[in-house]
N, C-alpha and C positions, 0 to 999 in steps of 0.2 A: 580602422585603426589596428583588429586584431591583426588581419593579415600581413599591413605594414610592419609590425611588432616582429611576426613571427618571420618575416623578411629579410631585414635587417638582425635579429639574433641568429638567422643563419647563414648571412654574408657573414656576418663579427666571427661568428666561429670560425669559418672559413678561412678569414685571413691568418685570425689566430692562429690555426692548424698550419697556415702555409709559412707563416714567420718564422715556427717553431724546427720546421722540416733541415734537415741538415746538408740540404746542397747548398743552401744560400751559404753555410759556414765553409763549405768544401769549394767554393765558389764554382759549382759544377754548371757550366752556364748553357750546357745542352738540358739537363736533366729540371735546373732550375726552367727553362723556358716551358719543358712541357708538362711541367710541372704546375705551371700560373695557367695555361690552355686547358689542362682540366679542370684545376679549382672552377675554372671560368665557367666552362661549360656544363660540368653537374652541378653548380650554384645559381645559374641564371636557367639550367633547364631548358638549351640551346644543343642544335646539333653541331654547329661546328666552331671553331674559336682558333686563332693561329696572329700569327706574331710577324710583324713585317718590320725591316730593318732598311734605312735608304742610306744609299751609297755614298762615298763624299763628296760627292758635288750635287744631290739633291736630284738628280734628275729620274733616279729610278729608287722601286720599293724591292727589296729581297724577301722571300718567306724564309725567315731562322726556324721558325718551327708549326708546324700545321697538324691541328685534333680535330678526326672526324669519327666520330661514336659510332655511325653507322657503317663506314668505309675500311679497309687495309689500303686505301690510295693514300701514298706518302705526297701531301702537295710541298711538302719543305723544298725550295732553290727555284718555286717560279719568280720569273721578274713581271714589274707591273711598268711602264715608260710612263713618265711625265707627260710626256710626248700626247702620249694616247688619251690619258684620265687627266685631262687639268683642272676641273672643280673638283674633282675630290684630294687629289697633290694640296689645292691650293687651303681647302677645306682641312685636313689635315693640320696644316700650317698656322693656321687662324684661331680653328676651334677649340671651345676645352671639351666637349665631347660633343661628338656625333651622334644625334640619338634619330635613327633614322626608322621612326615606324612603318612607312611604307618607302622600300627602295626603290623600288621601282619607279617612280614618282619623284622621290627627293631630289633637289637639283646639285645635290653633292655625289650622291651615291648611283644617281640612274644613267650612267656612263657604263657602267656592268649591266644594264638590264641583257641586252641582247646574246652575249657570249657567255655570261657568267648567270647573272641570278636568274632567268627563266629556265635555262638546264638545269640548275640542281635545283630550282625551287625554292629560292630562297626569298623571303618577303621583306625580312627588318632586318637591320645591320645597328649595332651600337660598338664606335669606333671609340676609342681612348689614344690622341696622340704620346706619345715615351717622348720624355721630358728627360734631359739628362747633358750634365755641364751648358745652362744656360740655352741648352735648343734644343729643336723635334729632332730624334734621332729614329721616327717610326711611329708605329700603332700597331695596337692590340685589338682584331678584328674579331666584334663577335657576331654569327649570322645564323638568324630564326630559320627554320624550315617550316614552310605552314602557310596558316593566315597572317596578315599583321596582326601584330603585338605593338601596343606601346612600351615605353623604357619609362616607370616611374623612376623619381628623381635619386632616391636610392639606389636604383639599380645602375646609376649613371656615375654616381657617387663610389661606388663599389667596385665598377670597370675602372672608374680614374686611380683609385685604390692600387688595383691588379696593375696598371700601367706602371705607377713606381714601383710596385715589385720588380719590373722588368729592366726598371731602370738602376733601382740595386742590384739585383745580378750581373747588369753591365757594367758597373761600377767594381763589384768582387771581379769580375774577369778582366777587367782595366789593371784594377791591383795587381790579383793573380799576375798578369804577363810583365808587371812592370816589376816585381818583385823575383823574377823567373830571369828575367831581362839583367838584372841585378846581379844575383846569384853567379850566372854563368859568365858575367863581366869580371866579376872578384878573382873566380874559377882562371878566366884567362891570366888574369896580371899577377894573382899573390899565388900561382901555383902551389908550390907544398904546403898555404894554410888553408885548402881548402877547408879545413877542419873551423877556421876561423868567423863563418858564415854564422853561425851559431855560438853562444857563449859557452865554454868549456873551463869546470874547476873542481878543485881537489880541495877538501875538508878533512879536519882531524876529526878523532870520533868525537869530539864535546860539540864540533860542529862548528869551529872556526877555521876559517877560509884561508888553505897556506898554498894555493897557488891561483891565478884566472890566465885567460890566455887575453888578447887585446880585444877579441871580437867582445867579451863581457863588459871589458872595463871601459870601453866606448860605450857599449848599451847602457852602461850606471856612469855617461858623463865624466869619464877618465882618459887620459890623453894615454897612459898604458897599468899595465899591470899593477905595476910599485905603487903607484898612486891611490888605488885601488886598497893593494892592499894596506896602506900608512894608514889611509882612512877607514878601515875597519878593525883596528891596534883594539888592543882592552878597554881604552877609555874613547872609543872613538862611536862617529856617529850611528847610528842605527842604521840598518836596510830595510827593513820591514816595515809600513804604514802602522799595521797592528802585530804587534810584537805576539800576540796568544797566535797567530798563524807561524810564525816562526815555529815556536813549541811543539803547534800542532805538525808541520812536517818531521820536526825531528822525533817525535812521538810515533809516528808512521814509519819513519824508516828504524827505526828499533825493532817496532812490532815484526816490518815486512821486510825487513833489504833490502827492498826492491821500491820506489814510489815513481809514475811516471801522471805529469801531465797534474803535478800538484799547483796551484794558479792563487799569485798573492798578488797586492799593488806593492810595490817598492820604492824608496827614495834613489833620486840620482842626485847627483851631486848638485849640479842647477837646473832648472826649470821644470816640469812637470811630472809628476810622478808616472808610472807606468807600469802596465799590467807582464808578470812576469810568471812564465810557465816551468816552472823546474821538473825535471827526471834525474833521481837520484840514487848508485846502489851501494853495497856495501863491500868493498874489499877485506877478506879477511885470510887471515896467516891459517899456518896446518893446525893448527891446535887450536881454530874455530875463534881468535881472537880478532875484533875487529881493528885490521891497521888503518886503514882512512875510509873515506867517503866520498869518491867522485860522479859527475854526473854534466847536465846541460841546463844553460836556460835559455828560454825562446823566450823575444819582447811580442810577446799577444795583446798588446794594447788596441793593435788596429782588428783585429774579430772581437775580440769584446766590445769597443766601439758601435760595429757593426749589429752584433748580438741585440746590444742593448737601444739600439736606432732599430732594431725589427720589431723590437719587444715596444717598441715606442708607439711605429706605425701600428701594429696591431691591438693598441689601446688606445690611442689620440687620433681626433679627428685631422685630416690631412689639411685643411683649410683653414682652421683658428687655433692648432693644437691644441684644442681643449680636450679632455676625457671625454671616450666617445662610451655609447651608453654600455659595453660590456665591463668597463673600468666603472662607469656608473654605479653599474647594477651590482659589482662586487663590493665597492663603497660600502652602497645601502644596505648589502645585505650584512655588512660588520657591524654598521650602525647597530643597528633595528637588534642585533646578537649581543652588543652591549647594553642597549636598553634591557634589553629581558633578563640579562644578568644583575642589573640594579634595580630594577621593576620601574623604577623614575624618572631612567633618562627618556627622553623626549627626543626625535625625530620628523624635519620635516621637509616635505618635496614641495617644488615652484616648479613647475610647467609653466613653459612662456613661451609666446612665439608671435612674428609680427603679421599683423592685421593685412589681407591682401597683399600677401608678399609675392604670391604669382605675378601680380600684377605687375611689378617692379618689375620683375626678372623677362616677364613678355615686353613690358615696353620700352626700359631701357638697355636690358638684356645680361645674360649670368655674370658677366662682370662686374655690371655696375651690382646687381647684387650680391654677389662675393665683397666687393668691397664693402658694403653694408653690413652682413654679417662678423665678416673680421674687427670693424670699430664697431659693433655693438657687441659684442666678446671680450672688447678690450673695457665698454662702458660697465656691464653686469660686472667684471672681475672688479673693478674699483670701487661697486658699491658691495663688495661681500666682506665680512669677518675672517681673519686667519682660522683657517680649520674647515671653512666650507667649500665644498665642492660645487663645482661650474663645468657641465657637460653639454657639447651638442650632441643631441640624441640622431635627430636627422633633418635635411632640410632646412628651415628656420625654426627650429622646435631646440630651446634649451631648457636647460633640467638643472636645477640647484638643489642640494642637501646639504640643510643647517640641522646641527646638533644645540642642545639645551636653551631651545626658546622658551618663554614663561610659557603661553599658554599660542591657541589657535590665533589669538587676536596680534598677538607679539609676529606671526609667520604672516599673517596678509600686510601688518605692516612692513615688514621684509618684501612682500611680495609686492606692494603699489611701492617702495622705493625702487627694487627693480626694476618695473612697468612704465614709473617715470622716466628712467634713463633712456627709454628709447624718444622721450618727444620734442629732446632737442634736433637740430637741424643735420643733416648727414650732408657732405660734400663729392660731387661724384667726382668724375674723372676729368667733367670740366670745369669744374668749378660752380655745379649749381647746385645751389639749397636742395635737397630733398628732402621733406618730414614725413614721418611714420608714426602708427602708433603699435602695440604691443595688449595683449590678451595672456592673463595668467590663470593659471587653478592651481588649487595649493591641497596639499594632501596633510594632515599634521598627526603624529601618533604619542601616545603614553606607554611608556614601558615595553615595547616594541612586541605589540599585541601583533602586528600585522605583517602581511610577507613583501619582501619588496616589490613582487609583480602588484602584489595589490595597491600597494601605495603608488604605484607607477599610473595606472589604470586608473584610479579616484581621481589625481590630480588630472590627471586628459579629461574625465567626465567634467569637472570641474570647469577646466578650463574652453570644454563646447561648450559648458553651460552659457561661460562669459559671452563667448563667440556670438551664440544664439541671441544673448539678450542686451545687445548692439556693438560690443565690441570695444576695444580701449579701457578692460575691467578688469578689476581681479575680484573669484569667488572662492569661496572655503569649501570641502566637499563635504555634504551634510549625507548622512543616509535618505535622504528622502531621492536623492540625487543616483540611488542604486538601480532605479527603476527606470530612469530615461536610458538607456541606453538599448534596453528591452524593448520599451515605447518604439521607436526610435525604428527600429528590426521589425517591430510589427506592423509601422507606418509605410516601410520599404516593403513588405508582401501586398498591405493593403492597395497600396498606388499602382499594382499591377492591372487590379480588377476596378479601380474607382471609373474608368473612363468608361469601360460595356456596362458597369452599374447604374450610369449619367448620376455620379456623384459631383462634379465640378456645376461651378453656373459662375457665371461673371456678375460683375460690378462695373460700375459707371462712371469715372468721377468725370465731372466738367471742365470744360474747357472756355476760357471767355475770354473775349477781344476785352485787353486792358483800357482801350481808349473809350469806348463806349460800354462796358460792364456788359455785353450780348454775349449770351451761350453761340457757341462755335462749332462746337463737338465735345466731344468724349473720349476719355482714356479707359479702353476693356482692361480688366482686372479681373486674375481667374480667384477663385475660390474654391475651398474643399469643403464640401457639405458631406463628412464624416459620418457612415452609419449609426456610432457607438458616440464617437468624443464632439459631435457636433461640427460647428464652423470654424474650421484650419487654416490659418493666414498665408500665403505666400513662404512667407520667410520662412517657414518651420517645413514646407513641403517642397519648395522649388530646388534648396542643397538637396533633397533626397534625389530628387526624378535627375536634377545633372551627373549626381554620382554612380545612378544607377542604369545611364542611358536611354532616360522616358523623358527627355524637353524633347524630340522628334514628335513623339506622338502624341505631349502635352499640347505642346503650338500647334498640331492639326489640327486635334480637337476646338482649340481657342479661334484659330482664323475661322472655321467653319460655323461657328459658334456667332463670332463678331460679323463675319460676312451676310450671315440670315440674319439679325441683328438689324445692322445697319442697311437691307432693303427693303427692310420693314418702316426705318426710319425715310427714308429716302422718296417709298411711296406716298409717305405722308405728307410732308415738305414739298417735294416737286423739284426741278430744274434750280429754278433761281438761288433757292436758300441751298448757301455754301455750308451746311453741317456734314464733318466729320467723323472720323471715328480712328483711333489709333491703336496700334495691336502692337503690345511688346512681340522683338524678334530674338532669340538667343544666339549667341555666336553658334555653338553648335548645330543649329536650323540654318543659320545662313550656308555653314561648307558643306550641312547635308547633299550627297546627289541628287535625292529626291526633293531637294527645297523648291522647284522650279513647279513640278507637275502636282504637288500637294498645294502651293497657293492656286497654280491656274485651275484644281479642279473644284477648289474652295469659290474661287469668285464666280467660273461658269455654272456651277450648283446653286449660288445664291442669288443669282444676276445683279447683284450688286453694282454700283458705280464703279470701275476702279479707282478711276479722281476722287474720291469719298475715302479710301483707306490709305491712311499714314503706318508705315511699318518706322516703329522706333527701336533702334540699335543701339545697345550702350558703347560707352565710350572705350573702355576696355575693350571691343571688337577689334576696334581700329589698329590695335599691335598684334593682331594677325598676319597671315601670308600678306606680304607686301603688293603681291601680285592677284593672288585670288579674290582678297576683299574688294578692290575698284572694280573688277569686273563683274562680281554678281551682284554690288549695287547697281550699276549702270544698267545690268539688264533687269534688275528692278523697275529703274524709272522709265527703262524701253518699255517696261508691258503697260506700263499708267499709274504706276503706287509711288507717293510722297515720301521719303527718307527722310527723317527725326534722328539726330545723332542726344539718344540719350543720356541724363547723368553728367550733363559735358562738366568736364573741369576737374574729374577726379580721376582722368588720368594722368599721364609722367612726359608721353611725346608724343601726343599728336594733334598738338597744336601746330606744330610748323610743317605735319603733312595734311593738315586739314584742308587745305585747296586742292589736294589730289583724289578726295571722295567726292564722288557726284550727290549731293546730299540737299536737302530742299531748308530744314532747321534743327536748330540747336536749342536741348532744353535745360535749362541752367539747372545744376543739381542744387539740392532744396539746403546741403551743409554749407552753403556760400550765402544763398537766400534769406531764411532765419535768421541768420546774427549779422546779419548787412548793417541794419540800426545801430550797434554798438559797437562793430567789430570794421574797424580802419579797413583793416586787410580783405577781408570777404567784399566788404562794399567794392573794394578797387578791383576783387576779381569780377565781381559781377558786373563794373562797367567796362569793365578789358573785354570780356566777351559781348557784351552787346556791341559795343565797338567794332569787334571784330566781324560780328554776324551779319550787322546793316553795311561794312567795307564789301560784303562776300553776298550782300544781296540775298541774304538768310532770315529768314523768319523765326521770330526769338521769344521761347516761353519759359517762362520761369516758372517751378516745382516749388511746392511746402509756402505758398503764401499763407500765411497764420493770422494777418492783423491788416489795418487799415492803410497805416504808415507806409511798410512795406509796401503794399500795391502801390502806394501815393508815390512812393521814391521810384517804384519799378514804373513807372508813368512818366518819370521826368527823365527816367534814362532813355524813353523811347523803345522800353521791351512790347513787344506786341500784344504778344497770351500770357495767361495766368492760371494756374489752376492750386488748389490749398483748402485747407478747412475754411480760412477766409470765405468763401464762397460754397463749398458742400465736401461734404466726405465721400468716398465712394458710395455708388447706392447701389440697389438691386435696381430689377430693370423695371418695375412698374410705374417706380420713385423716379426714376430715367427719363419713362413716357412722360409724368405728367411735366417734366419740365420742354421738351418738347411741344407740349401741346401749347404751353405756355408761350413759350417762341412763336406758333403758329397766328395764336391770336394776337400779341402786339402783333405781329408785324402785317397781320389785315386790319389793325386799325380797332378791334374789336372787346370790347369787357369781359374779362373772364366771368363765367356764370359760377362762378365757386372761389371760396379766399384764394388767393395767391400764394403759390408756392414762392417759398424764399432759397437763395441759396447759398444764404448764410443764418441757418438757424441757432435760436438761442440754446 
């Protein structure tokens, strides 16, 4: 979280810096381009960044401008053909970015492998197509020199950013020419006024207007001079919006003779008021009196416009225009400087963000989730108070700051009315329901004892807390809560050395044929036998080892583990008896390279059955590579291992590709299971998929059976397997054996010589 923090406050500056810069006003659209090329490049920390422009007919890309840090090779004016790259042309067209960690490979970008990125060495590309009047008018190409890199979603965020720069400068240089184009048209026809181009007029010294020329008296909505002047008579209407600017001009040209480039809003006579630039000096007689006051105004409406659209993009998020977090954080930090000037006022932060939102965005894909963030932006702003602020920070992660709640209790109610807004129904693009739910932490201060970073930071702990302890919650941040994030750092060093330490050991839960209540197999289940903090659940260690790139070496450790395991069980049993054994697989094990030679030296090491191990994939796998996921299931089931698509049902689309995975069964996820009894809807999900599973010739088990009923109704559905507390909790493995042993003896017919193990204990 730190580094994303300190990420994004260095994109935000970035932009900031680049809004503020004065070519955009100069509409300099060389200086502007290589200007956005380098923010790009020392901000992403990329060797090369450059700006490609397509023709008007679409068929070819132009380099306007090309930054290489390491290079004097000017690449500006190569042409890229249609012709030549058509996934990436078409890619381009389509995409909202291109985040191409490895190019080479990408089947957008790897059209360049041979001529272009193996010569300079180039591994990632993150493309931003230039959005401008309604179409792609290009892209802003940025490309790694190195190993691959990935593009987190910020950094993808921040290129789309840099893209509308690009397209605001092409917009000032559209002006520019169209106003140039202008100019030198008047120039033709009104010959001797050229002067008229610009408004021109003469003031007496008290600073009332005794001549305009036509060019003014149009720009103040006057058909000529007279008109002009009638209407600003002694009793006539005002010119100035705010009349103390009036003064203050004529105060300046007292002082100085001289004022150029003094900038007020003015009235015209109908319609919209507009920004107007006066330069004014002072004429005066031999004897140092002053006889009049002439000068110019220019209508600067459209650069202040512009001005104040840069000053926009560089404090509003581009996607929901909400305040993005540097408008945030300056908020907060007025807040929190008022409170400590009253010592009373109260401050408080909501960190929100939705539940599994990757998963959205892989399965339906960044649109459907843009759309979901824009209506839940427009949800949170309907439940806030006038006065509070509503930011996206990044990603799905929004930020609220409410002044003068009573206490901490008044801010988590704030905080579950938020949390609720997300759990109505979202509608995508084609009209299907989508539900979600939302994860809050809430930060709450007295007299503004604390610094905004810190309130920023409590409320994120806050809000993993919720995450961690199931999700769809809002927590308050207590001090006690200062300390897990430490935990947490020292859990991530620990997990380096738990596997050479053989800190892990599995667990066992059972698997049993619904028709006949008989053990089947088992589900491996790792566990962290913790030197210090003892037994570590899953859930608290498996986010660490994904984020920290150790599910490779976790799942080795685990198959080799279940494989000795299960030909242990297997010697025992013999041939006949079908007992299993199922090993979760993580998506990142599945597109490992080494996924193939770490199972096969796992099963040749243990001599295991391979028909004995079920490898279960969650369902979220399945909105992977479209291409890669089918075939390294398939050479799964080539070598002899059973595929289990687990979790099924809590994914968005892959139900209607579910006949294109070669996959053996489906395990019903346990949030469908459980409230099957009372809950209409769960019930109808979980006969949809058994439905679907017995159509597809799939073996069908259902997760978290807890009660009698349950199994009774998953019986009548014709589910196969069951596995739940109903029947046992995960065990260690001796607890394992003796149910084994237990299997052995019914099924020769034989009395157990000791009480019977149950596997639904009281």
């Amino acid at each position: 979280m730190l580094e994303l923090d300190l990420r994004v406050e260095r994109q935000s500056a970035a932009l900031g810096a680049l809004a503020r810069h004065d070519c955009f006003v100069r509409a300099d659209l060389a200086v502007c381009l290589r200007r956005i090329n380098r923010v790009a490049a020392e901000t992403l920390e990329v060797a090369r960044s450059s700006i490609w422009l397509l023709n008007e007919d679409g068929t070819s890309l132009v380099c306007a401008d090309h930054y290489d840090a390491s290079s004097t090779v000017d690449g500006t004016g190569q042409i890229l053909e249609r012709a030549e790259f058509p996934h990436y042309f078409q890619a381009i067209l389509e995409d909202r970015v291109i985040a191409a960690s490895d190019a080479q490979s990408d089947p957008r970008t790897c059209e360049f492998t041979e001529n272009y990125l193996i010569p300079l060495g180039i591994a990632s590309m993150l493309d931003a197509p230039i959005l401008f009047g309604g179409r792609t008018v290009g892209v802003l190409c940025i490309e790694h020199i190195g190993l691959p890199r990935g593009w987190p979603r910020d950094e993808q965020v921040f290129t789309a950013s840099l893209g509308d720069f690009v397209a605001m400068a092409l917009a000032a240089e559209e002006r520019t020419r169209a106003e140039s184009a202008l100019r030198r048209a008047e120039e033709r026809y009104r010959g001797i006024f050229e002067n008229a181009i610009e408004g021109l007029f003469q003031m007496c010294p008290d600073g009332r207007f005794t001549d305009v020329n036509p060019a003014m008296a149009r720009m103040l909505g006057f058909a000529d001079a007279a008109g002009f002047l009638a209407a600003r008579g002694p009793v006539g209407a005002p010119l100035f919006v705010d009349p103390s600017r009036r003064a203050e001009l004529m105060r300046l040209v007292d002082a100085q003779d001289r004022v150029v480039g003094f900038e007020a809003e003015l009235y015209r006579r109908d319609g919209p008021v507009i920004w107007g630039g006066f330069s004014i000096r002072t004429v005066r007689g031999a004897d140092g009196r002053i006889l009049r006051l002439e000068g110019s105004l220019e209508d600067v409406t459209l650069r202040r416009r512009a001005e104040d659209q840069l000053a926009h993009v560089a404090l509003h998020d581009g996607l929901t225009n909400l305040p993005n977090r540097a408008l945030f954080m300056d908020r907060l930090a007025q807040s929190l400087a008022r409170a400590r000037l009253s010592k009373v006022g109260t401050t408080a932060v909501v960190l929100l963000d939705v539940d599994r939102f990757s998963l959205i965005n892989d399965s339906l894909g960044h649109a459907a989730g843009d759309r979901l963030l824009i209506d839940l932006a427009c949800r949170l702003s309907a439940r806030l108070r006038p006065g509070n602020t509503l930011a996206r920070l990044a990603g799905d992660e929004f930020a609220v700051l409410a002044e003068g709640l009573a206490d901490r209790d008044a801010a988590l109610e704030l905080a579950e009315s938020l949390r609720s807004s997300v759990a109505g129904p979202f509608v995508d693009a084609t009209d299907q329901e989508l539900f979600a739910s939302a994860s809050a932490g809430v930060c709450f201060d007295v007299g503004g004892s604390q610094g905004p970073d810190d309130m920023v930071r409590h409320a994120g702990t806050a809000l993993h807390q919720a995450k961690a302890q199931g999700r769809a919650r809002c927590l308050a941040f207590t001090d006690d809560m200062r300390t897990e994030p430490l935990l947490t750092l020292k859990l991530q060093s620990d997990m380096r050395r738990a596997i050479e330490r053989d800190e892990f050991l599995l667990y066992y839960q059972p698997i049993l044929s619904l028709p006949d209540r008989r053990l089947t197999g088992f589900e491996a289940l790792i566990r962290w036998n913790h030197a210090q903090r003892g037994l570590i659940p899953p859930a608290t260690f498996i986010p660490i080892a994904e984020e920290n790139g150790l599910m490779t070496d976790l799942g080795d450790w685990v198959t080799n583990a279940a494989c000795r395991q299960m030909r242990a069980w297997q010697d025992r049993v013999g041939a006949p008896v079908p007992l299993s054994l199922s090993i979760n697989v993580a998506p990142t094990q599945l597109i490992h390279p080494e996924a193939f030679p770490l199972l096969d030296r796992a099963v040749a090491a243990s001599g295991v059955d391979i028909g004995r191990i079920k490898l279960e994939v969650t369902e979220t796998a399945l909105a992977g590579d479209a291409e890669l996921l089918p075939q390294r299931l398939r050479a799964l089931r080539e070598r002899g291992f059973r595929i289990l698509i687990d979790d099924f049902g809590t994914g968005y689309s892959s139900l209607s590709r579910l006949h294109r995975f070669p996959i053996d069964g489906l395990k019903i996820d346990q949030s469908f299971v459980k409230p099957m009894l009372y809950d209409p809807d769960s019930a109808a999900i979980v006969r949809t998929i058994v439905a679907l599973g017995k159509a597809l010739e799939l073996d069908l088990f259902a997760e978290g059976v807890e009660d009698e009923g349950t199994a009774a109704e998953l019986g009548r559905m014709q589910c196969d397997f069951a596995q739940g507390y109903l029947f046992a909790r995960p065990l260690p493995v001796d607890a394992a054996d003796g149910l084994v042993e237990d299997l052995m003896e019914e099924l020769a017919g034989k009395p157990a010589d000791r009480p019977v193990r149950t596997l639904n204990p009281a």
